[in-house]
Structures are given as structure tokens and as C-alpha cells.
N, CA, C and O of each residue as an XYZ file, in Angstrom:
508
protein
N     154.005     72.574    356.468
C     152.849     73.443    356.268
C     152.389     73.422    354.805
O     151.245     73.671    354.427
N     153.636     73.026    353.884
C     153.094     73.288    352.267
C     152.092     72.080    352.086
O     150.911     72.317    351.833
N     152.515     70.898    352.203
C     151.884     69.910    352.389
C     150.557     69.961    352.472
O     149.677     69.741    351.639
N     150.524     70.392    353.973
C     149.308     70.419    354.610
C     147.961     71.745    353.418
O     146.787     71.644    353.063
N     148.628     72.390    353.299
C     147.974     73.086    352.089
C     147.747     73.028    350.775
O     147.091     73.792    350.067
N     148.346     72.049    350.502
C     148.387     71.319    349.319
C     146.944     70.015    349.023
O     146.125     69.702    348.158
N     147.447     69.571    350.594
C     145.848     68.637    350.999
C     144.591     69.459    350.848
O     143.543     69.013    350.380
N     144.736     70.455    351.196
C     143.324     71.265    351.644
C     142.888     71.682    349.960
O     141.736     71.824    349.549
N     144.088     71.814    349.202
C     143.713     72.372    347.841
C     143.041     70.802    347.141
O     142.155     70.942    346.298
N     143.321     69.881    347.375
C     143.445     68.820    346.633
C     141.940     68.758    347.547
O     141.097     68.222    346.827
N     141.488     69.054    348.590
C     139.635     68.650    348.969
C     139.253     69.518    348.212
O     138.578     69.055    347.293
N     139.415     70.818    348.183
C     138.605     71.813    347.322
C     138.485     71.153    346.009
O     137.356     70.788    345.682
N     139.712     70.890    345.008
C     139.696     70.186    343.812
C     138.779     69.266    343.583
O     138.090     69.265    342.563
N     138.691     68.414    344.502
C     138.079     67.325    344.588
C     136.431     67.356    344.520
O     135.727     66.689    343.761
N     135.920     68.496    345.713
C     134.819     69.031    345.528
C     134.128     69.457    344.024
O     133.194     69.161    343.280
N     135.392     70.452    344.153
C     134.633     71.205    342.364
C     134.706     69.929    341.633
O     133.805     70.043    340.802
N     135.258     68.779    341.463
C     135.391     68.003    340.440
C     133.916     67.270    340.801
O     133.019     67.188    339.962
N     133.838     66.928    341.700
C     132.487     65.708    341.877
C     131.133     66.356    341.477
O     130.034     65.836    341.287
N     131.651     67.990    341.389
C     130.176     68.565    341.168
C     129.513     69.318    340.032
O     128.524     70.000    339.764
N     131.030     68.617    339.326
C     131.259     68.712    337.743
C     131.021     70.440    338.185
O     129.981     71.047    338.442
N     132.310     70.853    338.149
C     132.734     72.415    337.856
C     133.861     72.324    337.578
O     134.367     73.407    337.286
N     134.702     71.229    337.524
C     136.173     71.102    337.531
C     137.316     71.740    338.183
O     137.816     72.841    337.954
N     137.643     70.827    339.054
C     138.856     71.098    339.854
C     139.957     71.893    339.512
O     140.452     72.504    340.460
N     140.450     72.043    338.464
C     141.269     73.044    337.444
C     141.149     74.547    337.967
O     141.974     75.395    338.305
N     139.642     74.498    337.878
C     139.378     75.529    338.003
C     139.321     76.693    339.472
O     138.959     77.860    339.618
N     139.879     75.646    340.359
C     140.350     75.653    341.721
C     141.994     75.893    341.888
O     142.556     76.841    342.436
N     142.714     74.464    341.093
C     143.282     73.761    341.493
C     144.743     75.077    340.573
O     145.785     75.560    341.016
N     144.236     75.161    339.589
C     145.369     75.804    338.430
C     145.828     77.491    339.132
O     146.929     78.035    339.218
N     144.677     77.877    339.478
C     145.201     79.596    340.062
C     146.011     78.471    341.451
O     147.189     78.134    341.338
N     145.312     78.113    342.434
C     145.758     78.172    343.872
C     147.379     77.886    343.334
O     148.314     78.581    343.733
N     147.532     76.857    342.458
C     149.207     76.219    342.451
C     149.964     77.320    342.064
O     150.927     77.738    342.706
N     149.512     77.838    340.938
C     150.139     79.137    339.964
C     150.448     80.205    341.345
O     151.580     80.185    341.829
N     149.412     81.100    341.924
C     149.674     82.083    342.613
C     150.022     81.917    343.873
O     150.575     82.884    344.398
N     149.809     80.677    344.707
C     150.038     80.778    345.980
C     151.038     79.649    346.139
O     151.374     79.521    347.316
N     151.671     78.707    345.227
C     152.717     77.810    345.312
C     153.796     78.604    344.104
O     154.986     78.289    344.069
N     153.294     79.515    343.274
C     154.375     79.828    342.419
C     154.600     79.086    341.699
O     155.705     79.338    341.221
N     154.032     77.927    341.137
C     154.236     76.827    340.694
C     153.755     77.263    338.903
O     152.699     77.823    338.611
N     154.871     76.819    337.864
C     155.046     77.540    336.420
C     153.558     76.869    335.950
O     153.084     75.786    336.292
N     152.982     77.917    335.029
C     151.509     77.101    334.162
C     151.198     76.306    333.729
O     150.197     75.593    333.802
N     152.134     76.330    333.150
C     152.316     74.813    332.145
C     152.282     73.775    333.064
O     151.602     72.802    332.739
N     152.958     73.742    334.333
C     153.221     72.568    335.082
C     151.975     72.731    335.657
O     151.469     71.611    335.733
N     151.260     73.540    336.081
C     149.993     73.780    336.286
C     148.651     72.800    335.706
O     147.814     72.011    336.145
N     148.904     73.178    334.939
C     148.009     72.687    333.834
C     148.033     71.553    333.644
O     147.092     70.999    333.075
N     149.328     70.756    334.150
C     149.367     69.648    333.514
C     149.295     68.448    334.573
O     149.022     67.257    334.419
N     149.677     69.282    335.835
C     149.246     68.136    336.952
C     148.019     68.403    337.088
O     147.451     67.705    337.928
N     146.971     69.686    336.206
C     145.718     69.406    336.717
C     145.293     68.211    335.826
O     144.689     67.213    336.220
N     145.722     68.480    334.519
C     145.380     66.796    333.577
C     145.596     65.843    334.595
O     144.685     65.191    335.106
N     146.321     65.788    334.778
C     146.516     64.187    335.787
C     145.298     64.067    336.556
O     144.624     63.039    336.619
N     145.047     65.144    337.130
C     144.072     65.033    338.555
C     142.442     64.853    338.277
O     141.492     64.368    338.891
N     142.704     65.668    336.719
C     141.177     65.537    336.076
C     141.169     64.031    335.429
O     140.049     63.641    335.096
N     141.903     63.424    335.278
C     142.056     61.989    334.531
C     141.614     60.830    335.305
O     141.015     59.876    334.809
N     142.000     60.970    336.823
C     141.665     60.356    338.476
C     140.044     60.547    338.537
O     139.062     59.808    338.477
N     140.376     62.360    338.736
C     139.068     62.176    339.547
C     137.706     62.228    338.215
O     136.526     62.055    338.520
N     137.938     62.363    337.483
C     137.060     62.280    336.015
C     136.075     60.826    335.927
O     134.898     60.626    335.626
N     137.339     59.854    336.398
C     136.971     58.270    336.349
C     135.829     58.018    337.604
O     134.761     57.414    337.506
N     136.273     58.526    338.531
C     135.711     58.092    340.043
C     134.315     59.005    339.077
O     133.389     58.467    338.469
N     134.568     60.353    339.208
C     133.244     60.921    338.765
C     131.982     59.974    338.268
O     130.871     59.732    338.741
N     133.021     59.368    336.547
C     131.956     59.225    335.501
C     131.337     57.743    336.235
O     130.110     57.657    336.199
N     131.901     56.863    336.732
C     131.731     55.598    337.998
C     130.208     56.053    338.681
O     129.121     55.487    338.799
N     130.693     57.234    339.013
C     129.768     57.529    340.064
C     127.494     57.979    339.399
O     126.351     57.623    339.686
N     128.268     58.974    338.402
C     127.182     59.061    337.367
C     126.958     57.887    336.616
O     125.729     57.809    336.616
N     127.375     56.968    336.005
C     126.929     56.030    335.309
C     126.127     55.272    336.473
O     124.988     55.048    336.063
N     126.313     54.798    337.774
C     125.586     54.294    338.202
C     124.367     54.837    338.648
O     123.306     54.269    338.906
N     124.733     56.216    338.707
C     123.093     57.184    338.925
C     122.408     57.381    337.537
O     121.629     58.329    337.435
N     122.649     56.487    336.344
C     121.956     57.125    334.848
C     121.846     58.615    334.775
O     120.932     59.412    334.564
N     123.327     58.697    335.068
C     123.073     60.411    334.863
C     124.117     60.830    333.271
O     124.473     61.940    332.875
N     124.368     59.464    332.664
C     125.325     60.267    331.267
C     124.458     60.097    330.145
O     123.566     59.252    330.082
N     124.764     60.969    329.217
C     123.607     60.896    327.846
C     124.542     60.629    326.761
O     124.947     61.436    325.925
N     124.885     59.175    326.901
C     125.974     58.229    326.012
C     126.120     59.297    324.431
O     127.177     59.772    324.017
N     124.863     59.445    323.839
C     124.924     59.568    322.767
C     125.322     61.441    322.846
O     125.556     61.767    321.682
N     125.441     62.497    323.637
C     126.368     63.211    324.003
C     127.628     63.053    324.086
O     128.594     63.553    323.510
N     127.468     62.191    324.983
C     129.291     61.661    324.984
C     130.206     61.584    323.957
O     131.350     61.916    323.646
N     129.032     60.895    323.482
C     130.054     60.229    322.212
C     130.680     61.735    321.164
O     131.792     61.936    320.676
N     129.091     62.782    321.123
C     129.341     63.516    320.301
C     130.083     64.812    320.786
O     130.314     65.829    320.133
N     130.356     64.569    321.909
C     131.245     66.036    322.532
C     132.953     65.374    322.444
O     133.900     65.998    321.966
N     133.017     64.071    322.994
C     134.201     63.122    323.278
C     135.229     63.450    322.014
O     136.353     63.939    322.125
N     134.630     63.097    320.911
C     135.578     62.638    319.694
C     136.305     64.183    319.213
O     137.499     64.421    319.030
N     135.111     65.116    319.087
C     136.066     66.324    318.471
C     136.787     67.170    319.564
O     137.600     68.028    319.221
N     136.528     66.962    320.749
C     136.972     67.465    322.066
C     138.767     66.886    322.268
O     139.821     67.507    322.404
N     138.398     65.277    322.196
C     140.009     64.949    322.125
C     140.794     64.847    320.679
O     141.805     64.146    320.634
N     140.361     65.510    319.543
C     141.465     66.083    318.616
C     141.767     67.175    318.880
O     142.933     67.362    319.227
N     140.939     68.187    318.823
C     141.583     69.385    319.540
C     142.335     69.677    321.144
O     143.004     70.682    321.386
N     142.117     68.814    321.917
C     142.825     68.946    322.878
C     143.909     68.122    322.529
O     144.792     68.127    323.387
N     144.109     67.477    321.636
C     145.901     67.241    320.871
C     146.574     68.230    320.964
O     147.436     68.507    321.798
N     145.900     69.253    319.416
C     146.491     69.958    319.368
C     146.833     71.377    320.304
O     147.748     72.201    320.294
N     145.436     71.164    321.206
C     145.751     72.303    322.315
C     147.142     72.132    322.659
O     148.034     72.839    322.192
N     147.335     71.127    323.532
C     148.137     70.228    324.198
C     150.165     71.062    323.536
O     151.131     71.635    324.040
N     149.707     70.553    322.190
C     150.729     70.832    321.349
C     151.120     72.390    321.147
O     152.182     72.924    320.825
N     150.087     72.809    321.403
C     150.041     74.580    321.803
C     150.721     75.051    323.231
O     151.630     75.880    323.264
N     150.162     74.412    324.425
C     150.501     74.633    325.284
C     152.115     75.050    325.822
O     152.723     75.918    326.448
N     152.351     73.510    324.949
C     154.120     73.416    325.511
C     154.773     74.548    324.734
O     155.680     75.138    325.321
N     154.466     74.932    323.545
C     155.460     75.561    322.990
C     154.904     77.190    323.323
O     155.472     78.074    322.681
N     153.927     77.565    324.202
C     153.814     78.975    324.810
C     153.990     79.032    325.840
O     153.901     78.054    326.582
N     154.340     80.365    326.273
C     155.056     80.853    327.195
C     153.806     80.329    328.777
O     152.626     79.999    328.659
N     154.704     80.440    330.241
C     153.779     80.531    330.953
C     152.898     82.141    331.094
O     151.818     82.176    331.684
N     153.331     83.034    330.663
C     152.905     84.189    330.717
C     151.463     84.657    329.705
O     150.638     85.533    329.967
N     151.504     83.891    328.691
C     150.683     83.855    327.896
C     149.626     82.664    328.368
O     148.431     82.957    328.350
N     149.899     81.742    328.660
C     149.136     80.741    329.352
C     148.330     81.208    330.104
O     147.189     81.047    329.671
N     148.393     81.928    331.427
C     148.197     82.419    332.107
C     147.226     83.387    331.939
O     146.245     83.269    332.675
N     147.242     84.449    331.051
C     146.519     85.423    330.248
C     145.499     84.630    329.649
O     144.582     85.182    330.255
N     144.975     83.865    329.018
C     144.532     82.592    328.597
C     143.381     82.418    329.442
O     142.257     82.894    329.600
N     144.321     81.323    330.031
C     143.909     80.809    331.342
C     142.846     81.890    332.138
O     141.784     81.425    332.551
N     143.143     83.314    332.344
C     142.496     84.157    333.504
C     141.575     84.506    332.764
O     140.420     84.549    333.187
N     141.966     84.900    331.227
C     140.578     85.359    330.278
C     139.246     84.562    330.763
O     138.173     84.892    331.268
N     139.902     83.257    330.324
C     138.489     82.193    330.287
C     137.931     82.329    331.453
O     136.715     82.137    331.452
N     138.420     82.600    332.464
C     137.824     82.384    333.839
C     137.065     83.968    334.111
O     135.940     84.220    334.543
N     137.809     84.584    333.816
C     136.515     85.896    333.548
C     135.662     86.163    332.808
O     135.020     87.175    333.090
N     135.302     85.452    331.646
C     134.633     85.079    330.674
C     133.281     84.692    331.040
O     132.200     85.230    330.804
N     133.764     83.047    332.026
C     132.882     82.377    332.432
C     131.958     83.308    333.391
O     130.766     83.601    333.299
N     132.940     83.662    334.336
C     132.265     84.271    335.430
C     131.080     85.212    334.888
O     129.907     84.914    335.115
N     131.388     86.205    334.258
C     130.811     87.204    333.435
C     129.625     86.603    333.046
O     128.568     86.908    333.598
N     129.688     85.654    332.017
C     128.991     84.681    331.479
C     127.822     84.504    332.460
O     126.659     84.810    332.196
N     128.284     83.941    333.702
C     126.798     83.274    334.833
C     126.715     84.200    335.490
O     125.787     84.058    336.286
N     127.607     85.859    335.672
C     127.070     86.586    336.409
C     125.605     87.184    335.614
O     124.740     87.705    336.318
N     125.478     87.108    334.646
C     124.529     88.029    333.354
C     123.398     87.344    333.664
O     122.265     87.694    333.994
N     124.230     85.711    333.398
C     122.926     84.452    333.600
C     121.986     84.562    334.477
O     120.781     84.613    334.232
N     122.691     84.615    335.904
C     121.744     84.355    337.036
C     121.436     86.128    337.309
O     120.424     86.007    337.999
N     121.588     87.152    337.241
C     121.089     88.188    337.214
C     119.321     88.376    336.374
O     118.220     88.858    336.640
N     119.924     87.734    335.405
C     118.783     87.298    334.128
C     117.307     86.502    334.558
O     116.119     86.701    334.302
N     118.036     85.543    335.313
C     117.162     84.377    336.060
C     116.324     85.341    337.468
O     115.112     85.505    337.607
N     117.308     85.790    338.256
C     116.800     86.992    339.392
C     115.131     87.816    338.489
O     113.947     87.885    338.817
N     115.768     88.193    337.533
C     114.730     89.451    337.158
C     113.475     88.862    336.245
O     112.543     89.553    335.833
N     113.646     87.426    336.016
C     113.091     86.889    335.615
C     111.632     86.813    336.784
O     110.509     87.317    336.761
N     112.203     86.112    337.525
C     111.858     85.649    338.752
C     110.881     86.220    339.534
O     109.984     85.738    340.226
N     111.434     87.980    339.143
C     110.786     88.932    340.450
C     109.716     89.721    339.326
O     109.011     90.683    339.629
N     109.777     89.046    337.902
C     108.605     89.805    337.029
C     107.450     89.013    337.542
O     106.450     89.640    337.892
N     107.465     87.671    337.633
C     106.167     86.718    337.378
C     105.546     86.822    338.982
O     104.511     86.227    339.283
């Protein structure tokens, strides 16, 4: 049965990833809270999974001219020094703090596009 739920997490993942929302963001609570599975290890088989399905992704957009190279380039370079040292952060904190982290950002975001599209709504119903 774990298996089999494990598959079903890995379509959801898969989804959010192709539709650029990132699978992580699926993939990191379901393992953490419903496999019990530690953060860190969390986190880090989602690297793997974002590394897979990232490739198929960018495959998929480059052949639709959907990347703006000269973005790339300029998000790419300072994105992977600091995710060094994230990286280097990670291991040496706790999963408990990770986690706290981890849930901030995701209420953050949410918050973030709940304001957004509320914003967009009232926008909408002025004109």
C-alpha cells in the first residue's frame, strides 16, 4: 500500500513540476507528514526529483521557445552559490527547524497569491 502511495505522490510531484510550481512543494510535506520521513531526507530526495524532472521540463520548454536564456543565465549563477551554501546550512540544522522554515515559506507564498488574486478579483469587478 506504501508503494502504491508513494506512486500517486510521485504523479502529483510530477504534475506540479511540469507546470513549473515545483514538485517539492507537494512532494516535501506529503513525505515529512504522511511517510514520517526526517526533512532533511526530505528535502533532499526532493533535489534528486527536481534534478530529473527539471531536465525533462527545461527539454520540454526549450522546444516550445519558452526560456529567456539571458534570465537564465542571470537568475542561474547567483542562485547556485547560494544554494551551496544553503545546502551547507541544511545538513548542519535540525529537522525541526527545517521544517519551521520550510512551513514559513509555504505560508508566505500562499498569503502572498492569496492578497494577489484577491487584488486581481477587485480589480476586475471595478472596471
Amino acid at each position: 500500500m506504501q508503494v502504491l502511495l508513494l506512486l500517486l505522490a510521485s504523479c502529483f510531484s510530477g504534475i506540479f513540476a511540469g507546470m513549473g510550481m515545483g514538485g517539492g512543494t507537494f512532494l516535501i510535506p506529503l513525505l515529512s507528514i504522511f511517510f514520517g520521513v526526517e526533512q532533511i531526507i526530505c528535502q533532499s530526495t526532493n533535489v534528486i526529483c527536481f534534478v530529473v524532472l527539471a531536465s525533462i521540463c527545461f527539454v520540454v520548454y526549450i522546444k516550445n521557445k519558452l526560456i529567456d536564456f539571458r534570465a537564465l543565465i542571470c537568475i542561474s549563477i547567483p542562485s547556485c552559490i547560494i544554494a551551496f551554501f544553503a545546502s551547507l546550512f541544511a545538513v548542519k540544522t535540525s529537522s525541526e527547524v527545517l521544517r519551521i522554515c520550510f512551513a514559513s515559506f509555504i505560508i508566505l507564498v500562499g498569503i502572498f497569491y492569496l492578497i494577489k488574486t484577491l487584488i486581481s478579483m477587485h480589480k476586475k469587478k471595478a472596471k
